[in-house]
C-alpha positions as CSV (number, residue, x, y, z in Angstrom):
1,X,106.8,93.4,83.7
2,X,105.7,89.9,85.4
3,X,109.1,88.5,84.2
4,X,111.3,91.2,85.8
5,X,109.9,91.0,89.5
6,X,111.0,89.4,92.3
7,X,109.3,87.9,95.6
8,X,111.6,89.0,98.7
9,X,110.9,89.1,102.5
10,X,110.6,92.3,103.9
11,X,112.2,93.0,107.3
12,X,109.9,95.2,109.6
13,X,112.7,98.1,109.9
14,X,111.7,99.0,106.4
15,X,107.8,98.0,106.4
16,X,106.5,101.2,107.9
17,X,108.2,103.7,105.7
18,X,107.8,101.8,102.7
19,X,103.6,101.2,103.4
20,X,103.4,104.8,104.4
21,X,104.1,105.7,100.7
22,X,102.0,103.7,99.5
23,X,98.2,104.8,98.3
24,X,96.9,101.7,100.3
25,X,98.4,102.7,103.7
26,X,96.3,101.7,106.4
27,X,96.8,101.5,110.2
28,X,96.2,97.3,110.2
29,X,99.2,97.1,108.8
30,X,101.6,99.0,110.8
31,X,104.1,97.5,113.0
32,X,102.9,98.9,115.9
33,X,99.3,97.6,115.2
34,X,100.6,94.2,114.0
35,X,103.3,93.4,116.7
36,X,99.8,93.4,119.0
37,X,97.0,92.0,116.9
38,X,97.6,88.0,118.6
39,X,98.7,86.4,115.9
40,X,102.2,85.8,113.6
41,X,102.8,87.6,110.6
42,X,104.3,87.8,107.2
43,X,105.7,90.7,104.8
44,X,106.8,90.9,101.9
45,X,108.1,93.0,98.9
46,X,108.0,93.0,94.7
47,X,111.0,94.4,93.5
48,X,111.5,95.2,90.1
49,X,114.7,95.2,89.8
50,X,115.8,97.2,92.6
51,X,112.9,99.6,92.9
52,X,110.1,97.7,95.5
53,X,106.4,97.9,93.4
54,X,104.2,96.4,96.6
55,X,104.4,95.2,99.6
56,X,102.3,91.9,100.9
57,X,101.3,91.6,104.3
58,X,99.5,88.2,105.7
59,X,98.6,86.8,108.9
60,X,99.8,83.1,109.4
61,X,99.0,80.6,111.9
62,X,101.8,79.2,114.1
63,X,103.1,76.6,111.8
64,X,103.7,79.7,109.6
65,X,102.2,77.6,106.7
66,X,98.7,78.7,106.3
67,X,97.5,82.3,105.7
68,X,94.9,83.2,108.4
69,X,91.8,85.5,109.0
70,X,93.0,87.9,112.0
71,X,89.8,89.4,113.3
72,X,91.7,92.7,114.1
73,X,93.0,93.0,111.1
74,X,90.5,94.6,109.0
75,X,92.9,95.2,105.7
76,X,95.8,93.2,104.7
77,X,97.1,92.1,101.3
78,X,98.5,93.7,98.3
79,X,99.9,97.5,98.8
80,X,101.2,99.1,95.8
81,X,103.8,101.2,95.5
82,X,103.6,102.6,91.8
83,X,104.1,105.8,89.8
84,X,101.2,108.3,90.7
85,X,101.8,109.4,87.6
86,X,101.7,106.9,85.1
87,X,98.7,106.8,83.2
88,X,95.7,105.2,84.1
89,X,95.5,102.1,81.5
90,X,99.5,101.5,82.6
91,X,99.2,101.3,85.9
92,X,95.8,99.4,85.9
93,X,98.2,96.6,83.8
94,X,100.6,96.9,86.3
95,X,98.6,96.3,89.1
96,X,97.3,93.2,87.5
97,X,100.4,91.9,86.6
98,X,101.4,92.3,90.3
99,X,98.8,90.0,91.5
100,X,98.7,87.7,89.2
101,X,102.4,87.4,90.4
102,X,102.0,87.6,93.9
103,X,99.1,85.1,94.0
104,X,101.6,82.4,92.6
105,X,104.2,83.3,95.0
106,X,101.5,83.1,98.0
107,X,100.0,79.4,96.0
108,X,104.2,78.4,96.3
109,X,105.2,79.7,100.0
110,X,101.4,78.8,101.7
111,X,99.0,76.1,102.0
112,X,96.2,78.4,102.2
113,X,95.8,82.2,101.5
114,X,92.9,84.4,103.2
115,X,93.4,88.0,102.4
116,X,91.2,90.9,103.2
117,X,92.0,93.6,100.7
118,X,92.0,97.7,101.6
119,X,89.0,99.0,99.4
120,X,90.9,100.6,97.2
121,X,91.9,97.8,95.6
122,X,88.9,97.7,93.0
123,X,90.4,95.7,90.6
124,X,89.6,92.0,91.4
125,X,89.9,89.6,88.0
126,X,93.2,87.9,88.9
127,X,91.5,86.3,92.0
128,X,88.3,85.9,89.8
129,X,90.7,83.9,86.9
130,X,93.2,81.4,89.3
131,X,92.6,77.9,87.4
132,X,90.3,79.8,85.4
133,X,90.5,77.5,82.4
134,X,92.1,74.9,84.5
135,X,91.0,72.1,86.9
136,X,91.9,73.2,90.7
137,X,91.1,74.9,93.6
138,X,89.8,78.3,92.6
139,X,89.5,81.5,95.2
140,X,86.4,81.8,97.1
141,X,85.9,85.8,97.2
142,X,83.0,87.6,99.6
143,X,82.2,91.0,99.3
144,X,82.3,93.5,102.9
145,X,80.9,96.8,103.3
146,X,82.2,99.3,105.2
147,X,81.0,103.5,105.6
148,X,83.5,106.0,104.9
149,X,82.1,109.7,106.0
150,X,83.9,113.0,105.1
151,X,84.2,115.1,108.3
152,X,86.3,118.1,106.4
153,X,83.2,120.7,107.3
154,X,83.4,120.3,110.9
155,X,86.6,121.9,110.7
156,X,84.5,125.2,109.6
157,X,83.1,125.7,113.3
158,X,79.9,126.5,112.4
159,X,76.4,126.2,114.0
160,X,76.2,122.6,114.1
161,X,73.0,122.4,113.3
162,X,73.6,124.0,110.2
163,X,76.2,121.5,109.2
164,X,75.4,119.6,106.1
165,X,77.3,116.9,107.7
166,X,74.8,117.1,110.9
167,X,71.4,117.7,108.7
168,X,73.0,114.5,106.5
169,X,72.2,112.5,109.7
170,X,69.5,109.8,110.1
171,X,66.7,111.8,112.4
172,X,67.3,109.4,115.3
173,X,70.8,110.3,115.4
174,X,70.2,114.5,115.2
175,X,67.4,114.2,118.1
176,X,70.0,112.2,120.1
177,X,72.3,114.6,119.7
178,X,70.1,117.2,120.4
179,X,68.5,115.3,124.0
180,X,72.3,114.7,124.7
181,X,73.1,117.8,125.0
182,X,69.4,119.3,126.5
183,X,70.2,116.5,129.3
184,X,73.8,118.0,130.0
185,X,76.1,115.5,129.0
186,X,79.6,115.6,128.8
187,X,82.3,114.1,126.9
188,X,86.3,114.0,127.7
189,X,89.2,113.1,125.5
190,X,91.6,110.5,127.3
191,X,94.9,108.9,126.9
192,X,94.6,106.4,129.5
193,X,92.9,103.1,129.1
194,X,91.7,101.6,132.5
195,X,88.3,103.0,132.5
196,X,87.7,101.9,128.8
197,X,89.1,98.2,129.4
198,X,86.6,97.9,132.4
199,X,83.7,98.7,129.9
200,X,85.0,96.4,127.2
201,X,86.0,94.0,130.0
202,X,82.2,93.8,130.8
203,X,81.0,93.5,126.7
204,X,82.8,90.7,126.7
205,X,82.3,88.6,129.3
206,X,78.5,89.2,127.8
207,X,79.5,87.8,124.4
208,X,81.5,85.2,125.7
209,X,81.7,84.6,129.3
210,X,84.0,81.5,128.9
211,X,86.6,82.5,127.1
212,X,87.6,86.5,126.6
213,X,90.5,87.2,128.2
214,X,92.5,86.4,125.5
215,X,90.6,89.0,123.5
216,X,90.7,91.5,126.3
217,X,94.4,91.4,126.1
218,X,94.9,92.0,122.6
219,X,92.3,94.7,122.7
220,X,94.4,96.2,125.6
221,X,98.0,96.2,123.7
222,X,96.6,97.3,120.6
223,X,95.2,100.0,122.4
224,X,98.3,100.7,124.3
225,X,100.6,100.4,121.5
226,X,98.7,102.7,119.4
227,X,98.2,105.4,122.0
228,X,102.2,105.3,122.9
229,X,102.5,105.9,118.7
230,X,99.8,108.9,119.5
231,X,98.0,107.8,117.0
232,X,95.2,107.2,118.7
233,X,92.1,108.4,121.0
234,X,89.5,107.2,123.7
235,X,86.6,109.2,124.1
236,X,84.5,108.9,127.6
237,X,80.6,110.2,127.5
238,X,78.9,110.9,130.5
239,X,75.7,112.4,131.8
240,X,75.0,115.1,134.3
241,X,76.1,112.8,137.2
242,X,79.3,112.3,135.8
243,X,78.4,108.5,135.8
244,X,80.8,106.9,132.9
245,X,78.3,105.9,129.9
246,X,80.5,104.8,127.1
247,X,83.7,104.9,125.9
248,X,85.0,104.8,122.2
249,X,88.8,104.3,121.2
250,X,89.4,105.6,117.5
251,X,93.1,105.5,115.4
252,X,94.2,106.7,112.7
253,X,96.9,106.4,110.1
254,X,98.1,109.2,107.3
255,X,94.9,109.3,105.1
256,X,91.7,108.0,107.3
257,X,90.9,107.9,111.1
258,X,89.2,104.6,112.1
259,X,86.4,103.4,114.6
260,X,88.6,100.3,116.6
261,X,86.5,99.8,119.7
262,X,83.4,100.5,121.8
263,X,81.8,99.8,124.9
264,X,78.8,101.2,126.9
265,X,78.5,101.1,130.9
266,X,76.4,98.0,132.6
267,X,75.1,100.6,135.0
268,X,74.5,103.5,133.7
269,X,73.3,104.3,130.1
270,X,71.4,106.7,128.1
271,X,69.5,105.7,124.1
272,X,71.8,108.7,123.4
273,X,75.1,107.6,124.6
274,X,76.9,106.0,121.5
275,X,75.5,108.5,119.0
276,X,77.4,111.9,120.9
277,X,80.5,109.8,122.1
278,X,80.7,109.2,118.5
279,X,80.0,113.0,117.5
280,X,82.8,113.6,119.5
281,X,84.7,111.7,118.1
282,X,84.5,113.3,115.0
283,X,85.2,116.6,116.6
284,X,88.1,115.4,118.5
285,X,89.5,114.2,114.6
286,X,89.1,117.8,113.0
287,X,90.5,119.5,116.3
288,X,94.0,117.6,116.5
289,X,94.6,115.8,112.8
290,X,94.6,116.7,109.6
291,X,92.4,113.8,108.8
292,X,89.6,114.5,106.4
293,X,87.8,111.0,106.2
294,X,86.2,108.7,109.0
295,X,86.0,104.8,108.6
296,X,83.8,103.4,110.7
297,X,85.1,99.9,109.1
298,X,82.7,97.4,108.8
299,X,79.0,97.8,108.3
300,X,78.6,93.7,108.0
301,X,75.9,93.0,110.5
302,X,72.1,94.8,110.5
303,X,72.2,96.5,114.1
304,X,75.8,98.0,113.9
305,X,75.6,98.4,110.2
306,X,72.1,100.6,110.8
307,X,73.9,102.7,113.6
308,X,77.2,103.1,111.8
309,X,75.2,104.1,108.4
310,X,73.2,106.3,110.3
311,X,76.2,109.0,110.2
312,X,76.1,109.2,106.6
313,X,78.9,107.8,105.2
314,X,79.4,106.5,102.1
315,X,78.6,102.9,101.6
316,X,82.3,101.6,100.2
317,X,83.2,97.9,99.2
318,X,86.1,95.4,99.9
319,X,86.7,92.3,98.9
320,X,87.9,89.3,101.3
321,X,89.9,86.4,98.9
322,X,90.3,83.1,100.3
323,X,91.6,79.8,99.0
């Protein structure tokens, strides 16, 4: 197979439809998400012959000569585009024979490569091998966590306290849930951004008081560009006063929704805030989508990581390859 493929680029008319059939589809990789995401891009196809096998996606930096970490792209890389029904030892050969390829294509056209693969790219080695038996510069590869929780039951509309998916919470998060709603809270589904960007507005002048607007603006056309695309959400939570708490922003693509963005008030908040904006979240997901899965993408730092995980997701890997 190696020998029959070819390296071509592809031209963003064709990218969306072509990633949407693929079993690696994700939302970072859209047009609409990365026309926005502040930085340039490449794509690419393998063709064998004239049927396309994957698709390669990269972030570059303005010289267009070294592949670049994008901070708002979560998963980029290798998306496959084979026979679903092929069988299982087959296509794992052909998937390895694609990267193998693609990595010297990417080692030809780039003077560095940084890739953060979509988890369910599992299978590693050809990363793991460059130069194996060689002298030369060999991939450096880190390993990311991110929770993936099934919110399919919520779609049943039962007691939710007698949701598996609600008793499968961490006891902090089912009492804050609980006080949320004995204090009266209230939570509304929006398609406008202003009140969300003066919350993140505020997070990050905290972070970085120096230099964020850059930041803030990507933030804001992401968000714009994705809720033009409807393919997106922001959920406000508020207390009895009707004082603005927090505000979410979640996406999502043809297989998973995603948690983007999230910011709480500098004058008003509640130690229950995040955890019911984020339970209606999930709500919102069941209501309007036929989405079954939440990624709350990225559990790679101990306070978010405990929050996120808190939910009950499943603990899922991914693998960032640099070199």
């Amino acid at each position: 197979m190696y020998k029959n493929l070819s390296f071509l680029k592809c031209e963003l008319s064709e990218w969306d439809s072509i990633l949407e059939n693929s079993e690696q589809s994700t939302l970072f990789c859209k047009s609409y998400f990365l026309k926005y995401s502040g930085s340039k891009f490449h794509l690419w196809k393998v063709l064998q012959g004239k049927e396309i096998k994957a698709v390669v996606c990269i972030n570059v930096d303005d010289t267009e000569q070294y592949s670049i970490e994008n901070e708002f792209i979560i998963h980029n890389g290798i998306f496959f585009k084979l026979d679903k029904n092929r069988i299982l030892a087959k296509k794992r050969e052909d998937e390895h024979q694609i990267i193998n390829f693609v990595i010297d294509k990417l080692i030809e056209k780039y003077k560095s490569i940084f890739l953060t693969l979509d988890p369910s790219v599992t299978d590693i080695r050809p990363f793991q091998w460059y130069n194996f038996h060689k002298s030369g510069p060999k991939f450096k590869i880190d390993i990311k966590y991110t929770s993936i929780l099934d919110i399919s039951e919520l779609r049943k509309n039962l007691n939710f306290e007698k949701s598996k998916i609600f008793n499968q919470l961490e006891p902090v998060r089912r009492y804050s849930i609980r006080q949320a709603i004995k204090e009266k809270c209230s939570t509304k589904s929006v398609y406008e951004k202003d009140n969300f960007l003066i919350l993140y507005k505020s997070l990050l002048k905290k972070i970085n008081p120096d230099s964020y607007e850059n930041k803030l603006k990507i933030v804001s056309d992401l968000v714009q560009s994705i809720l033009d695309k409807e393919k997106g959400v922001i959920v406000n939570t508020y207390d009895v006063n009707n004082n603005l708490l927090y505000s979410i922003f979640c996406a999502w693509d043809y297989y998973k929704a995603y948690y983007l963005f999230g910011a709480p008030s500098d004058k008003h908040n509640k130690p229950w805030q995040g955890t019911i904006g984020q339970w209606a979240v999930f709500r919102y997901i069941v209501e309007n989508t036929n989405i079954n899965k939440f990624d709350f993408e990225g559990v790679n730092s101990p306070k978010r990581g405990w929050f996120k995980l808190g939910f009950g997701g499943e603990i899922v890997p991914y693998y960032q390859v640099k070199i």
